[in-house]
Steps between C-alpha positions, in 0.01 A plus 500: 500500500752502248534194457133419411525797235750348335333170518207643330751662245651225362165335486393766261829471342443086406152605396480472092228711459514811291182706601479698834785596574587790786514846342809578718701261343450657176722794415332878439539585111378842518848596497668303221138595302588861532858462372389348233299749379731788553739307307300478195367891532875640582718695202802472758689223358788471807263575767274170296742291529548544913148419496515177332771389684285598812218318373726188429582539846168500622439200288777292635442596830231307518681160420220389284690442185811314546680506152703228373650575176517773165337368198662380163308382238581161412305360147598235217453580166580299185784608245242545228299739658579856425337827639423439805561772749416621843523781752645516870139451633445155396308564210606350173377537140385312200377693263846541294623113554519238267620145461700359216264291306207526681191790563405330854728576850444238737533673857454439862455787723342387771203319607120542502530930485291631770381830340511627134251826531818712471401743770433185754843336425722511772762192378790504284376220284148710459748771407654347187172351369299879515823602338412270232140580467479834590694831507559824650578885368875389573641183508933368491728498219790145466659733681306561789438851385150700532398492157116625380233219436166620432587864568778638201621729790435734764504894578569610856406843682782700648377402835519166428135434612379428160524263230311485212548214290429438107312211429625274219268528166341178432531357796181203563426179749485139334163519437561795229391777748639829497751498792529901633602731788132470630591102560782600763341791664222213539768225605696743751191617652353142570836408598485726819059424592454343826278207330842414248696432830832491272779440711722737383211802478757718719787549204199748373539697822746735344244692223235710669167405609571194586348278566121611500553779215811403268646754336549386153327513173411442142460686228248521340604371186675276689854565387641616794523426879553778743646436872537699802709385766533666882911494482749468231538116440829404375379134436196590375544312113579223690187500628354549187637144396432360812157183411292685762485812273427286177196583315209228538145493262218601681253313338679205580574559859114646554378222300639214644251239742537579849661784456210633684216391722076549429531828700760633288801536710820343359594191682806343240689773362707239333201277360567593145891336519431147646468300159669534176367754202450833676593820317852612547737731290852384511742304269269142616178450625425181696302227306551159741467491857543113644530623860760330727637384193545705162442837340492599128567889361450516165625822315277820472455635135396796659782605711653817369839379423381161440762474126738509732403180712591182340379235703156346442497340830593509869456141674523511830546185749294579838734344775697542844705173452845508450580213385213470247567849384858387444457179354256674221759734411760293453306279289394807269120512623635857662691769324531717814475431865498716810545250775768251556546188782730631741765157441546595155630887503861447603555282162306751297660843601727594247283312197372716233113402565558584877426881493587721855382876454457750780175599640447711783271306756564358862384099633355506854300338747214686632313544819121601544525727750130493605572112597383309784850437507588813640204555772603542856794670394547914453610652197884460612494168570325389181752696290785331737353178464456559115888623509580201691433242201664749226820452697502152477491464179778390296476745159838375383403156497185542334724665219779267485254133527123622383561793246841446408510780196681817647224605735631762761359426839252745602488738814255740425169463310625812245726319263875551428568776172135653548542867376403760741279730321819797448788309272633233777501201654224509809675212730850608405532871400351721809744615741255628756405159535600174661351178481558310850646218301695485205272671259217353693324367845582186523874320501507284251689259773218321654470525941409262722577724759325781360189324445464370844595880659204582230304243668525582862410871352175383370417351879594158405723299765862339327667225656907547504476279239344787281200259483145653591338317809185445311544389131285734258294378211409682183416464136693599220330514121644483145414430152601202357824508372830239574688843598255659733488151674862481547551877633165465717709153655795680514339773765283223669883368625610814578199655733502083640876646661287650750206301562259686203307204311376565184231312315563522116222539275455552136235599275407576157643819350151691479386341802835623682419858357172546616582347873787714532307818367225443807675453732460141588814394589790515803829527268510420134724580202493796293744666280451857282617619159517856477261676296723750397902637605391708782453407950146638481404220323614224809344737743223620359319140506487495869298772585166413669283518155705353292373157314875374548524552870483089563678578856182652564684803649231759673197327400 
């Protein structure tokens, strides 16, 4: 009898399918949903940050993100460019750069952007360009210091429920409109409806009401902006700079074909930002859209400090390939570059142009947990089968070979030097806590051995060879990129130690996104930027609701 239930288990298990899979395998959520919340609504500071580290626990417990390595930010920038300057979250900023000579920067970012509706961006790329064309009541300093935007500042209640911010006079969108406090409690509002679908609606979840009844408002001169949160919020201005709480026109975004259907319901929330020329309100507004291959921001007369901005133009080269994106910027068609073939870092770190800045993030592969991968199996064995493959992989290697620019290997999805909410160090600086493994859950030495004990866990039977009797197939996806393609070959060699065969298959960045966010996939790669210095952020994306939750955790 046994024997034919595993038989029918590792059929499941070779199946590639993504839909129908057995609840049981699944982990319950309710739990790690609950913490969640009570971290966001406590004022107990110590007694938060034992939660987190519970709810980390819960997280890794399940084995469904297996985390390779700590961001860096690597770019390449020309000596002639000035004023350029960035943030730990990936974001960087043009609106004070110049370049000797010249009113036109020549960048590449990325390729074809998937989103630029600020409140439906979820990439780092879409990040930078609604910093560019948009802007919040707080946004970063060259310093990486909260500085006001289109607020002039802030008062706070004693409580530290309520913040009422002062609107900046004068304040319009591109097209000349007056630009007010009435456009964000509009923005923040649609930002959290059921028909926006915004994948990051949940960083509203701290102000009352939400999401149905959200508890902020205009004045009605429109000068000021009144919040009311459940629970003090320590982060709360960074949230205020974050692109999902930028203000967007609503005549543009109502306006916009398709943006609804003949019986009125909204069926494109982000109609209104798929071409070039929509109404924004930042230092550029975008005036060329060439999709797959080019994008043109031209600089907005109407942006409140636009004396300040000096460049005319922003030129951007839509592209994932290296060695094209290389080969332009060395022969002067780019001023400024964000991605780099892999065989040409070693001779470029220590060059001025090569630029290495810290960023707190963490690179890691992914499992769908709802996968056909996983039926015939209980919730242990999934997670021990999940653990199995995190074992094998070889995090130093990837670091030393693929990335090669002072990553740190990574244990645990929370990355190294992430505050913890009361003045330390969360991984580091709590002594009533103890990571299993150096600072983390994993040993960064990679285990044969402990990937085939992981193995026979999961119900799997292991030769003495630490080879499994029957060979397992599954799919691993990545966006196109030379680097993503070596580290996804990299950890198709190490799970092949123990009979684990991985298919490799690539797609287009937006195309990747949108795959990964439904759910149709086995194992894929991912990697996160925090939003802002604090673990709620790298936890808070996996509850159940949460537009983020690609691992598809309690759905």
């Amino acid at each position: 009898m046994f024997k034919k239930f595993l038989a029918l288990a590792l059929a499941a298990v070779m199946a590639l399918s993504v839909s129908g899979a057995l609840a049981s395998s699944a982990p319950d959520w309710a739990e790690f949903d609950a913490l969640v919340a009570e971290i966001k609504s406590t004022t107990d500071f110590v007694n938060r940050e034992a939660l987190m580290h519970k709810a980390e626990d819960i997280l890794m417990g399940t084995g469904a993100l297996a985390p390779i390595y700590y961001y860096n930010d690597v770019f390449m920038m020309k000596p002639d460019v000035k004023g350029v300057y960035y943030n730990n979250f990936g974001t960087k900023f043009f609106d004070k750069a110049t370049k000797e000579g010249s009113d036109t920067l020549k960048l590449q970012l990325a390729s074809e952007p998937d989103k630029l509706d600020p409140a439906l961006n979820s990439s780092v790329d879409g990040a930078i360009l609604a910093a560019a064309s948009f802007g919040g009541l707080y946004t970063y300093d060259e310093n990486g210091a909260l500085v006001p935007n289109y607020a002039t500042g802030f008062e706070m209640s004693e409580d530290g429920l309520t913040y009422t911010f002062t609107m900046r006079e004068g304040l319009k969108w591109s097209n000349g409109d007056p630009l007010t406090a009435k456009d964000f409690e509009y923005s923040w509002k649609r930002a959290v409806a059921a028909e926006t679908a915004a994948d990051y609606s949940y960083m509203y979840d701290s102000i009352k009401g939400y999401p149905e009844a959200l508890d902020v408002a205009a004045s009605e001169d429109g000068k000021t902006f009144t919040v009311n949160l459940k629970a003090p919020v320590a982060y709360f201005l960074d949230l205020a700079a974050f692109p999902t709480f930028f203000a967007v026109h609503q005549a543009t975004v109502e306006g916009a074909e398709g943006f609804k259907d003949a019986a009125g319901a909204v069926v494109n929330p982000g109609a209104w930002a798929l071409e070039a020329g929509f109404v924004s309100s930042g230092a550029f507004t975008l005036a060329e859209w060439k999709h797959n291959e080019s994008m043109v921001y031209v600089k907005n007369p109407n942006y409140w400090n636009a004396e300040n901005v000096k460049l005319e133009r922003l030129e951007l080269m839509l592209s994932a390939d290296e060695v094209a994106i290389f080969a332009a910027y060395q022969s002067g068609d780019l001023d400024f570059i964000e991605q780099v073939p892999v065989d040409q870092v070693k001779s470029l770190i220590g060059t001025p142009e090569f630029y290495i800045v810290g960023q707190l993030g963490t690179y890691f592969a992914i499992f769908n947990v709802k996968s056909k991968l996983f039926d015939g199996m209980t919730v242990e064995q999934a997670a021990a089968f999940r653990k199995a493959i995190a074992v094998l992989i070889d995090r130093q290697y990837i670091v030393d070979t693929v990335a090669q620019t002072g990553q740190q290997p990574a244990n645990s999805f929370i990355p190294a030097g992430m505050l913890d909410g009361h003045g330390g160090v969360f991984k580091t600086d709590d002594a009533d806590f103890t990571y299993p493994v150096e600072t983390g859950y994993y040993s960064l030495t990679p285990s044969v051995e402990a990937a085939a004990a992981l193995l026979k866990e999961a119900g799997f039977e292991v030769g003495d060879d630490n080879m499994l009797k029957t060979p397992i197939n599954m799919t691993y996806i990545f966006n196109t990129s030379a680097a993503h393609a070596a580290i996804a070959e990299l950890i198709q060699q190490d799970l092949a130690q123990v009979g684990i065969n991985v298919e490799l298959k690539t797609l287009e960045w937006n195309v990747f996104l949108n795959e990964r966010k439904e759910g149709n996939f086995d194992f894929a790669r991912h990697g996160w930027i925090a939003d802002f210095n604090d673990p709620v952020n790298m936890l808070e994306m996996w509850t159940t609701d949460s537009g983020n939750n690609d691992a598809q955790f309690g759905r």
